[in-house]
C-alpha positions in Angstrom: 0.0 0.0 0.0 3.1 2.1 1.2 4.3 1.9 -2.8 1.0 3.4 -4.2 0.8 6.2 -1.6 4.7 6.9 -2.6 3.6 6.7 -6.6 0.8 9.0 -5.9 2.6 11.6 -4.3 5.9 11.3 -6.3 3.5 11.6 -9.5 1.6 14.9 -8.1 4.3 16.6 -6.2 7.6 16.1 -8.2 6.4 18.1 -11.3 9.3 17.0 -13.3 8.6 13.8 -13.5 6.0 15.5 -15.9 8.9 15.9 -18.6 9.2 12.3 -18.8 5.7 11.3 -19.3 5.5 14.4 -21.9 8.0 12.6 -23.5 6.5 9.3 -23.7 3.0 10.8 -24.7 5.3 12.5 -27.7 6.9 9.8 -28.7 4.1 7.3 -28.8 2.0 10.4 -31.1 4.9 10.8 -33.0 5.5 7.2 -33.7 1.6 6.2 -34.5 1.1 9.1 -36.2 4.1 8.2 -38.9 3.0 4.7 -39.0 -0.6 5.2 -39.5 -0.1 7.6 -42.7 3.0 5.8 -43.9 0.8 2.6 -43.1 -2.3 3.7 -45.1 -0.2 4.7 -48.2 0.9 1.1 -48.4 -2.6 -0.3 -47.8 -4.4 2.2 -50.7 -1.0 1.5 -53.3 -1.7 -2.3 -52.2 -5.7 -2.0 -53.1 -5.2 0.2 -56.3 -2.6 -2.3 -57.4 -4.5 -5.8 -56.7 -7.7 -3.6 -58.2 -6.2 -3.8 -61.7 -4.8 -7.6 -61.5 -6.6 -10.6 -60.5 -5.5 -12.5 -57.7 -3.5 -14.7 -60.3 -1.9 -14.1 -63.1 -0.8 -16.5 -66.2 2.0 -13.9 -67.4 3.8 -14.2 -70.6 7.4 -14.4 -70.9 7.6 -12.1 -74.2 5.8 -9.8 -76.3 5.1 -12.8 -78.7 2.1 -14.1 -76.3 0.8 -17.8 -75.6 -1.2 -19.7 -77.8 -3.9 -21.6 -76.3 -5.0 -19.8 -73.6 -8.8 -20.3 -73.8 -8.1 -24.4 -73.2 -5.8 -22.9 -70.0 -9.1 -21.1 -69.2 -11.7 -23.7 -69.5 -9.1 -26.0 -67.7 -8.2 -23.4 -65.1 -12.2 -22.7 -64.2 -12.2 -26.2 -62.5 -9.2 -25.7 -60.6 -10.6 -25.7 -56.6 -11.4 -21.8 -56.0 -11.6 -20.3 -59.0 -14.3 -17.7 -60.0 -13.4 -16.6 -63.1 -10.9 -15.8 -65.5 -10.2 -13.0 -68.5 -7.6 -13.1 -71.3 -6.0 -9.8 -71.6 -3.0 -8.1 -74.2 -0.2 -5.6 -72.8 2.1 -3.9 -75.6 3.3 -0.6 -76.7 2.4 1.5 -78.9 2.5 4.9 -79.8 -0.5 7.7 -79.7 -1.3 10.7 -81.2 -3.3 12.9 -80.0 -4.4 15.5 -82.5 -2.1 18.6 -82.5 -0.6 17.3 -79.8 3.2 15.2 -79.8 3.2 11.4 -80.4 4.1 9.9 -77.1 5.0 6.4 -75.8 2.0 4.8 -74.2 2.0 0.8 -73.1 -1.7 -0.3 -74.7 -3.9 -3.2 -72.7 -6.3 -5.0 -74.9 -8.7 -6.2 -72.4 -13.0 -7.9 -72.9 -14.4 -4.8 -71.1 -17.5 -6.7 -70.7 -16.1 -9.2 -68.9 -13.3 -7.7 -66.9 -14.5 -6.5 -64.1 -15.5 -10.7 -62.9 -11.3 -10.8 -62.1 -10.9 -7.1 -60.9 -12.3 -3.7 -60.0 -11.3 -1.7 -63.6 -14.6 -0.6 -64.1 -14.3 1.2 -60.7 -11.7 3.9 -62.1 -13.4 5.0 -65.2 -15.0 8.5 -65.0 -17.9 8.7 -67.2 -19.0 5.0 -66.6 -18.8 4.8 -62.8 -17.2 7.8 -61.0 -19.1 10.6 -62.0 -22.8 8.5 -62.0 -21.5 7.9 -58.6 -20.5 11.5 -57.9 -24.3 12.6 -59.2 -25.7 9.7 -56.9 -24.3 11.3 -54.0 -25.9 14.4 -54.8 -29.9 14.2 -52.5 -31.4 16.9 -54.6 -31.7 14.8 -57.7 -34.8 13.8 -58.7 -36.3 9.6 -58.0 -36.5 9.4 -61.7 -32.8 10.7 -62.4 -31.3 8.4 -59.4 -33.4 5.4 -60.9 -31.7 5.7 -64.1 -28.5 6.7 -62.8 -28.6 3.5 -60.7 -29.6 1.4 -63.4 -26.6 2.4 -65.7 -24.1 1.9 -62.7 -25.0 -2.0 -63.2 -24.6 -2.1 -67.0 -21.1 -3.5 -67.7 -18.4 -1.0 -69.2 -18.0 -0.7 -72.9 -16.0 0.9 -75.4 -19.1 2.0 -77.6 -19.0 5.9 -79.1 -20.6 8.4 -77.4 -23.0 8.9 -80.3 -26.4 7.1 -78.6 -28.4 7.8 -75.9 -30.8 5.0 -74.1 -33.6 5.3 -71.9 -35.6 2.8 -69.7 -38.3 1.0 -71.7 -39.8 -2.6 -70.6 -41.9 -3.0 -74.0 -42.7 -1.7 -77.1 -46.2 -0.7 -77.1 -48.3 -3.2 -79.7 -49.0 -0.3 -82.2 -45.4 0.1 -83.4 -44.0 -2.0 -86.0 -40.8 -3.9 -84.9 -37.9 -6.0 -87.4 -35.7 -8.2 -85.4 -32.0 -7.4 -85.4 -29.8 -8.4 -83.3 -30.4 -8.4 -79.6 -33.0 -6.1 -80.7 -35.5 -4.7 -82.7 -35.4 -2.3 -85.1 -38.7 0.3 -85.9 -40.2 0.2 -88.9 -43.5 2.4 -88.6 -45.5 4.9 -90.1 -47.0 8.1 -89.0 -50.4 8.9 -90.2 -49.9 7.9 -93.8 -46.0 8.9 -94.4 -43.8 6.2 -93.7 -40.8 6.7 -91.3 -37.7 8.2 -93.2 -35.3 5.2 -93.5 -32.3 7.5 -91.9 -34.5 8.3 -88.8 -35.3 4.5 -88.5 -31.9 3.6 -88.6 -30.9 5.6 -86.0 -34.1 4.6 -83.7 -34.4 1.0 -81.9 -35.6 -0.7 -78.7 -32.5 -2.7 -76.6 -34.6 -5.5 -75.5 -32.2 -7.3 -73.8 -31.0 -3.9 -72.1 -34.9 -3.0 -71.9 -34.0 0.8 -73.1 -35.3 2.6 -76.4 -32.4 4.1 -78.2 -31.5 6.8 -80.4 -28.2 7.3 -82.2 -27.0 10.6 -82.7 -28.9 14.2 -81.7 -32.6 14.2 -82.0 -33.8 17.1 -84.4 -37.4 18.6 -83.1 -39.3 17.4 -86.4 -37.6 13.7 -85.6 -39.2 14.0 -82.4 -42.8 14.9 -83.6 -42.6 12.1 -86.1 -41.0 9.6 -83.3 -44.2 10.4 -81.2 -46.6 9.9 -83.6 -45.8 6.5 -83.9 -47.6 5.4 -81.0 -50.7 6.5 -78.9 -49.2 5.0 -75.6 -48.3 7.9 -73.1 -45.1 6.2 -72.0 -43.3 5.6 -75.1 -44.1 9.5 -75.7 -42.3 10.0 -72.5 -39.4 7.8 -73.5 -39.1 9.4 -76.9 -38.7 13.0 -75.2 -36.3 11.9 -72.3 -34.3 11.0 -75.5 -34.7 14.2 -77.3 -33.6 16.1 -73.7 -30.8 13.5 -73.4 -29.5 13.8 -76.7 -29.9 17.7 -77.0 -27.5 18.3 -73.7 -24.5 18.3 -75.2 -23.4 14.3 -73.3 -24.3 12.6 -77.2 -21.5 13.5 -79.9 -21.9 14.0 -83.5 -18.4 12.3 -84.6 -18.5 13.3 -88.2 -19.0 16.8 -87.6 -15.5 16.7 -85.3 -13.8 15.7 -88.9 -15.6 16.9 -91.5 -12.9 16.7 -94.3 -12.5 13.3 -93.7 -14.7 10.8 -96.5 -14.7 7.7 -93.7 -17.5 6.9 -91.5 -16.1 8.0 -88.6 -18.9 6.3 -86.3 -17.3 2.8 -86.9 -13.9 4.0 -85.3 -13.2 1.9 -81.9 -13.7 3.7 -78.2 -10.8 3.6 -76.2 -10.2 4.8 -72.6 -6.9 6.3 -71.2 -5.3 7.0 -68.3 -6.1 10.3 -67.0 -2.5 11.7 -67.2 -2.1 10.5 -71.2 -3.9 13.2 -72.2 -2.4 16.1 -69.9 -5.1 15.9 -67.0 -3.5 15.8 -63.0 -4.1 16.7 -59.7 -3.5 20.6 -58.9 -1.8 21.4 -55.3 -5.3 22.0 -54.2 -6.5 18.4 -55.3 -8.4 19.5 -58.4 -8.6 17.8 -61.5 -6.8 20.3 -63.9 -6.2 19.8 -68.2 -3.1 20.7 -69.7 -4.4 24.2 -70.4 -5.4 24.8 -66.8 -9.0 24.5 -67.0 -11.4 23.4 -63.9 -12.8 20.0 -64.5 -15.5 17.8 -64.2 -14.8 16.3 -67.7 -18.9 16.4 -68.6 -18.5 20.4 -68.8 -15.4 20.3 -71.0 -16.7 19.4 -74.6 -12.9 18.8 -76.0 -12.1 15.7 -73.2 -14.7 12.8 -75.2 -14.7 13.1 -79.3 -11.3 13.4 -79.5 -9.7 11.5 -82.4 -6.9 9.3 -81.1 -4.4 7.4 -83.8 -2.8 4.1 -82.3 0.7 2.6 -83.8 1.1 -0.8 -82.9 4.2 -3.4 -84.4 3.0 -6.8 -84.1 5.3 -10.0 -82.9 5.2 -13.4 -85.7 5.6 -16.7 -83.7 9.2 -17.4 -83.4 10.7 -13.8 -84.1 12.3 -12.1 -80.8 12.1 -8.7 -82.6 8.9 -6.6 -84.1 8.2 -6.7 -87.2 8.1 -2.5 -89.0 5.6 -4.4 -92.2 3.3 -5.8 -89.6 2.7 -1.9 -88.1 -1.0 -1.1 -87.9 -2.8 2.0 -87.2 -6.0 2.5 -86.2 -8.2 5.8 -85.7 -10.0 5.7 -82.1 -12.1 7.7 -80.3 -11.9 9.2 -76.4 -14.7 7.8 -74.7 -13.4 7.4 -71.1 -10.5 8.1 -68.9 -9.3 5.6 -66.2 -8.4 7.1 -62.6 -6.8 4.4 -60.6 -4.4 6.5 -58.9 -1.6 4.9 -59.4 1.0 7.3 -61.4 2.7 4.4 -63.5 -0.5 3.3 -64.7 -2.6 6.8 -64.9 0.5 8.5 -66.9 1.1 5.8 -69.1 -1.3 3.5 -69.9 -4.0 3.2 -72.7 -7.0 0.6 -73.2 -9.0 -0.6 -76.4 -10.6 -3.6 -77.0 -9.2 -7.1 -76.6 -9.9 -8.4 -79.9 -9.2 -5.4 -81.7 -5.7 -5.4 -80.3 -5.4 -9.1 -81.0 -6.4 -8.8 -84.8 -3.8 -5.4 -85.1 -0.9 -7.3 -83.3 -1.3 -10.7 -85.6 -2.3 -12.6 -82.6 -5.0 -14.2 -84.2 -5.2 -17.8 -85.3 -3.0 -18.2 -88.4 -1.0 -20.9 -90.4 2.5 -21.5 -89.7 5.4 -24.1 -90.4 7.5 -26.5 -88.4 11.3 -26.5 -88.8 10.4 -30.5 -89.8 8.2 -29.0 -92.9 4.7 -29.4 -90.8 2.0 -27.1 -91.3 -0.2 -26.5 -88.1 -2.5 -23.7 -87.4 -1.8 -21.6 -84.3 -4.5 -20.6 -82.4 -5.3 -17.6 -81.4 -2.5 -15.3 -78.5 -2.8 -13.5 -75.7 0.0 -12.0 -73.3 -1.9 -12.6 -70.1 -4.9 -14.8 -67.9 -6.5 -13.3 -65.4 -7.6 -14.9 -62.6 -9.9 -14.2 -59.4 -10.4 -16.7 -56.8 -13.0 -17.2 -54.5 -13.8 -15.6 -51.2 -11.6 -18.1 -48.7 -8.7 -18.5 -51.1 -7.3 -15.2 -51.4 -5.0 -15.2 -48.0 -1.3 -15.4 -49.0 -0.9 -19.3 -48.3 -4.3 -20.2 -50.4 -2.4 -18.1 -53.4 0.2 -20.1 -52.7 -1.4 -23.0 -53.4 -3.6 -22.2 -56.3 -0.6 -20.8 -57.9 0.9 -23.9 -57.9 -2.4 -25.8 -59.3 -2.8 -23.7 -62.1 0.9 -23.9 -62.7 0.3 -27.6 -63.2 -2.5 -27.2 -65.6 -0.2 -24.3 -67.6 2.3 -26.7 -68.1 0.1 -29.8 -68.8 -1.4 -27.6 -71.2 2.2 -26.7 -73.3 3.2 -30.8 -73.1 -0.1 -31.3 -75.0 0.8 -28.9 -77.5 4.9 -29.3 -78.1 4.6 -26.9 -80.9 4.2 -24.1 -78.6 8.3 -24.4 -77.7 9.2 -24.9 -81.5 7.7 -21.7 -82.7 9.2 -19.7 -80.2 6.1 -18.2 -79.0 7.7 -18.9 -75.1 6.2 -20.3 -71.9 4.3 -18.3 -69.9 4.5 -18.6 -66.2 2.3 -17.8 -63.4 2.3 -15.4 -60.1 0.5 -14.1 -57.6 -0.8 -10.6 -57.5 1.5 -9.1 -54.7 4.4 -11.1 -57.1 3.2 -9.1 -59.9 3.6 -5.9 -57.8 6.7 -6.9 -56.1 8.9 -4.1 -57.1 6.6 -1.3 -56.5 5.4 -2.6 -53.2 8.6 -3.8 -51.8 9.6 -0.2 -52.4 6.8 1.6 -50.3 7.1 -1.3 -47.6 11.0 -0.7 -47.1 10.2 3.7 -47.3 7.5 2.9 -44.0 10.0 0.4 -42.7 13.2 2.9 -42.7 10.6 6.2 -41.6 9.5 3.9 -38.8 13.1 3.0 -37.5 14.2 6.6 -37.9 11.4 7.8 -35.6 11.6 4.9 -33.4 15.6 6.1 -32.7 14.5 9.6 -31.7 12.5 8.1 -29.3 15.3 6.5 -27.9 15.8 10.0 -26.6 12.7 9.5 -24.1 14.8 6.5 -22.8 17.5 8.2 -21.1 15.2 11.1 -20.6 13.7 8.9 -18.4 16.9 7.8 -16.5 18.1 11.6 -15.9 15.1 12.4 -14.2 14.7 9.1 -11.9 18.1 9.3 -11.2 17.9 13.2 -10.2 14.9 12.2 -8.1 16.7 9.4 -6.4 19.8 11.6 -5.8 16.8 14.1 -4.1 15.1 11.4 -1.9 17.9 9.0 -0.9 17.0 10.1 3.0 13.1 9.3 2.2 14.9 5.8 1.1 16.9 5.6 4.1 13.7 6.1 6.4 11.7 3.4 4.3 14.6 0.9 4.7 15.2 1.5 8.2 11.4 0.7 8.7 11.3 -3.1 7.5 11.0 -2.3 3.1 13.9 -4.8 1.3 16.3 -3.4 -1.1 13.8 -5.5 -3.7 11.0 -3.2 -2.2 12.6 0.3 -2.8 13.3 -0.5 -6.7 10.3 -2.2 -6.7 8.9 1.7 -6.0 10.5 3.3 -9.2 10.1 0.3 -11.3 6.1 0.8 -10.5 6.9 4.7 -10.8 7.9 4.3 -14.2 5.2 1.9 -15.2 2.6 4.0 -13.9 4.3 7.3 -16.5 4.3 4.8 -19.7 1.2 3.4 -19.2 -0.2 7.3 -18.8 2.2 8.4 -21.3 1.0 6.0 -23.8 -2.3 6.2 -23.0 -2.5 10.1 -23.4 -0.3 9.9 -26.5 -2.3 6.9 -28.1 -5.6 9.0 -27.4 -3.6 12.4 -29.4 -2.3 10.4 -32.2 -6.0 9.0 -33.0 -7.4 12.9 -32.8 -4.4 13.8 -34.7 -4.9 10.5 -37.7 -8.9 10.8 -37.7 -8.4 14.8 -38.1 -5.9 14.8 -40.4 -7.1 16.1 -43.0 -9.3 18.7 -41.3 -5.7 19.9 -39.7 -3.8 20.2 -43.4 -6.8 22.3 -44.8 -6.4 24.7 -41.5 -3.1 25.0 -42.2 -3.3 26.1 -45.6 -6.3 28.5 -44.8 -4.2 30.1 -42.1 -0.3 29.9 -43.0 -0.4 28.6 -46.9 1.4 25.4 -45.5 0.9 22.2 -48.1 2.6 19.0 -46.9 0.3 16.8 -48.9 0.8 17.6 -52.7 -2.0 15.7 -54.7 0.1 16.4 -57.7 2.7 13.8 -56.1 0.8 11.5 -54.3 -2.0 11.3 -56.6 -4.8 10.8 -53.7 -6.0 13.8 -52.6 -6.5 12.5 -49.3 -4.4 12.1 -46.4 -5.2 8.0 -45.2 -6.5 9.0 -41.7 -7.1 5.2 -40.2 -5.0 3.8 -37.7 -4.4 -0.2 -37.1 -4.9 -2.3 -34.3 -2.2 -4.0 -34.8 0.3 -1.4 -35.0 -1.1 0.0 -31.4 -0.8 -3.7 -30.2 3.3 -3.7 -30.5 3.8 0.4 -30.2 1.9 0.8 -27.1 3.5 -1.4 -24.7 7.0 -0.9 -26.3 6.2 2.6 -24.9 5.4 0.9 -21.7 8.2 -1.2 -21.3 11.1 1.9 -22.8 9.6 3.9 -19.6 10.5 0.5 -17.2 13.8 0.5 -19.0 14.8 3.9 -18.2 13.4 3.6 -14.4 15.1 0.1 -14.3 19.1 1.3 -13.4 17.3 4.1 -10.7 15.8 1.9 -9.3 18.7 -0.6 -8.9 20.7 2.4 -7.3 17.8 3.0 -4.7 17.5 -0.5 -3.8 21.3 -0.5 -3.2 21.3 2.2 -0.9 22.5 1.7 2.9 19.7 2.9 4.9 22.1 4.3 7.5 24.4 6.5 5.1 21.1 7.3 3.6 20.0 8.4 6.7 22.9 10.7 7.4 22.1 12.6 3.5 21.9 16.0 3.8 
């Protein structure tokens, strides 16, 4: 009882004892703080990275691609844990951008329908996902504006031209004459006695698979009186002008118009999306999305971002050649229709995307005819550079990876033994990694920058160590006849340390405490604090235009105040620990005779 009451009044009365909780408050801030944000970096490189791989990847070992990888596939979906898995085509290629200098650009050919079943893509395109989401957010909007908002968040991402407009439509009413074509039907009506125009027809159809009545192009006003007249029922009026609005607000491009020298159909160039930073767009030091010439985004309000014409140089690889071939060059005419955001610089800045059989047809990757060294003519199938894989919920820990890494390795290469030809034309082996493998370098990299911050701050804390001894020390020095008096009463020598070893328990546990409870206000607030600070003093610390997220991460993990907190603890015992020692040493007589 006699060591509590001494804590107690030791704690209340001997202020400078203060300094060396003060110190382990600081240092435990200090340290959680640095670890938090250097912590969350890591975690949202780690997710924006694993968001644009599967969680396996059948990688191959040239530019030349694999051969039979939709056998690997349909072998690979039986593998135990497996959901799904998408071909896909990395190369390079060079892009023009109207007036602007041809640059270097690496080009992903990729199904857009069916990527986003191996990874989240579709999350990072602004038109299809990111701004719908952005007017979701917004409570003013009206229930029939969020209803159709909502229903074009679950359509699948596409390349398709910015030339069409849909609206919801679950039937055609009975009075309108239908053709079948395609997933769909095409009108063929009349309006009073006057048969449709064939050029307005042709541009008008009902998406029954999509359950949406379409329009291509911009709707002029006498299109819309004839398109109304070719039905009594009120809502297929209603559909017709949501159209008419939709296409008349400037969101549906008229692509010849944008090249009007030009004696092509223009309509039947390919969409492709681009990183956000191939054509000049970036953060600004205040976070917001900035062009090349400076202008204030959101993209919707800047009429030059979509419809601009895009020309792609790609050099395709025969089977069995190491280098590109200049005759097998193709170019093809594109058009913007989407920019990809996923916040990571290598792939933002450098990366384009256009459709995965497009890209397989310009590169030569398609099946062709080809001949042995032995005189044998086989056909090759059809290439791709890359599988992607996603696995099941339950098998995407570390060890399961492992371990369906290793099945589908088995099926890769029992796959290549059934075809020897594969090795013979040179068209390589592909091999097969994990998603954190993939990303080793970069990774690695931001794991070894939080390691070495951590270990830098974790030395000046060192500081709070011997902080710790000076002042027990000075207050053992200052009570060594209080000690005498306490000896000469009954206490051991094991008593009197025991005293300061308690004393400087009691400061880490309050020390860490008090600084565990300032570094969470500090993490959750983080960003509040950086606005303040530019407000008031014009201090920036986080540059988007570096970091690329415009927010600070502002979570802290358990598990980092698991092993920071009671190393606090235990540095304030290790400074108390040689004080202590020295009090419990004392002779109670000399200690009585201290002045």
């Amino acid at each position: 009882m006699y060591k509590i009451l001494l804590i107690i009044k030791y704690l209340l009365k001997r202020r400078i004892a203060w300094v060396s909780l003060a110190a382990v408050m600081l240092c435990t801030t200090m340290v959680l703080v640095v670890i938090s944000v250097m912590g969350g970096w890591l975690n949202m490189f780690k997710q924006s990275f694993h968001g644009l791989t599967g969680d396996i990847i059948v990688r191959s070992s040239s530019l030349t691609g694999f051969p039979y990888y939709e056998e690997m596939m349909e072998k690979i979906s039986h593998v135990e844990g497996v959901a799904a898995a998408v071909p896909s085509i990395e190369t390079f290629g060079l892009l023009n951008i109207g007036p602007y200098p041809t640059s270097a650009v690496r080009v992903i050919g990729i199904p857009i329908d069916q990527i986003g079943n191996v990874n989240r893509f579709p999350d990072s395109l602004y038109r299809q996902h990111i701004n719908i989401q952005e007017m979701l957010s917004d409570p003013k909007i009206s229930p029939e504006l969020r209803a159709m908002l909502e229903e074009q968040l679950k359509q699948p991402p596409s390349f398709a031209l910015l030339d069409r407009c849909g609206v919801p439509l679950k039937s055609m009413p009975g009075d309108v004459q239908l053709v079948k074509e395609g997933s769909g039907f095409r009108v063929q009506g009349s309006v009073g006695k006057e048969n449709l125009p064939p050029e307005l027809a042709s541009r008008f159809w009902f998406d029954a698979q999509a359950g949406k009545l379409m329009f291509k192009g911009i709707m002029a006003p006498e299109d819309r009186l004839l398109l109304r007249g070719l039905s009594e029922d009120a809502q297929f009026k209603h559909a017709v002008d949501q159209l008419f609005a939709i296409s008349n607000s400037g969101n549906v491009i008229d692509y010849q118009s944008l090249v009007p020298r030009t004696r092509q159909d223009v309509t039947k160039w390919p969409g492709m999306i681009v990183g956000i930073g191939v054509i000049g767009i970036q953060r600004d030091k205040a976070g917001d999305w900035v062009s090349e010439l400076g202008s204030r985004l959101p993209l919707q309000d800047d009429p030059g971002i979509y419809g601009r014409p895009l020309k792609l140089t790609v050099l395709g690889f025969h089977p069995g050649e190491s280098s590109p071939d200049i005759n097998n060059r193709s170019e093809r005419n594109y058009w913007l229709v989407d920019d990809s955001r996923t916040q990571i610089w290598q792939y933002d800045n450098n990366y384009v995307y256009v459709s995965f059989k497009q890209l397989q047809l310009d590169l030569g990757m398609q099946a062709q005819d080809a001949t042995l060294d032995t005189g044998e003519k086989i056909t090759i199938p059809d290439r791709t550079t890359e599988i992607h894989i996603r696995m099941q919920p339950g098998y995407t820990d570390d060890a399961s990876l492992v371990i369906a890494r290793s099945r589908i390795e088995d099926v890769v290469d029992k796959v290549g033994d059934e075809h020897e030809g594969t090795s013979v034309l040179g068209t390589g082996h592909p091999y097969v990694e994990t998603w954190l493998e993939s990303q080793a370098v970069w990774i690695n990299a931001i794991e070894n920058e939080k390691m070495l911050t951590v270990m830098l701050f974790g030395v000046i804390s060192v500081v709070a160590i011997f902080l710790i001894f000076c002042i027990f020390y000075m207050i053992v020095l200052e009570k060594t006849r209080d000690i005498g008096i306490i000896k000469s009463v009954g206490a051991s020598s094991a008593g009197v340390a025991g005293i300061f070893l308690w004393y400087g328990l009691t400061i880490g546990i309050i020390g860490s405490g008090l600084g565990l409870l300032l570094s969470y206000g500090i993490v959750h607030n983080i960003n509040e604090m950086h606005a303040w600070l530019g407000r008031q003093f014009h201090i920036q610390i986080w540059n988007p235009e570096v970091y690329l997220f415009d927010k600070i991460p502002n979570q802290m993990s358990a598990a980092d105040i698991q092993w920071i907190v009671p190393i606090a603890i235990f540095a304030s015992v290790l400074g108390a620990l040689i004080p202590a020692i020295a009090a419990g040493r004392q002779n109670p007589v000399e200690s009585l005779r201290w002045e």
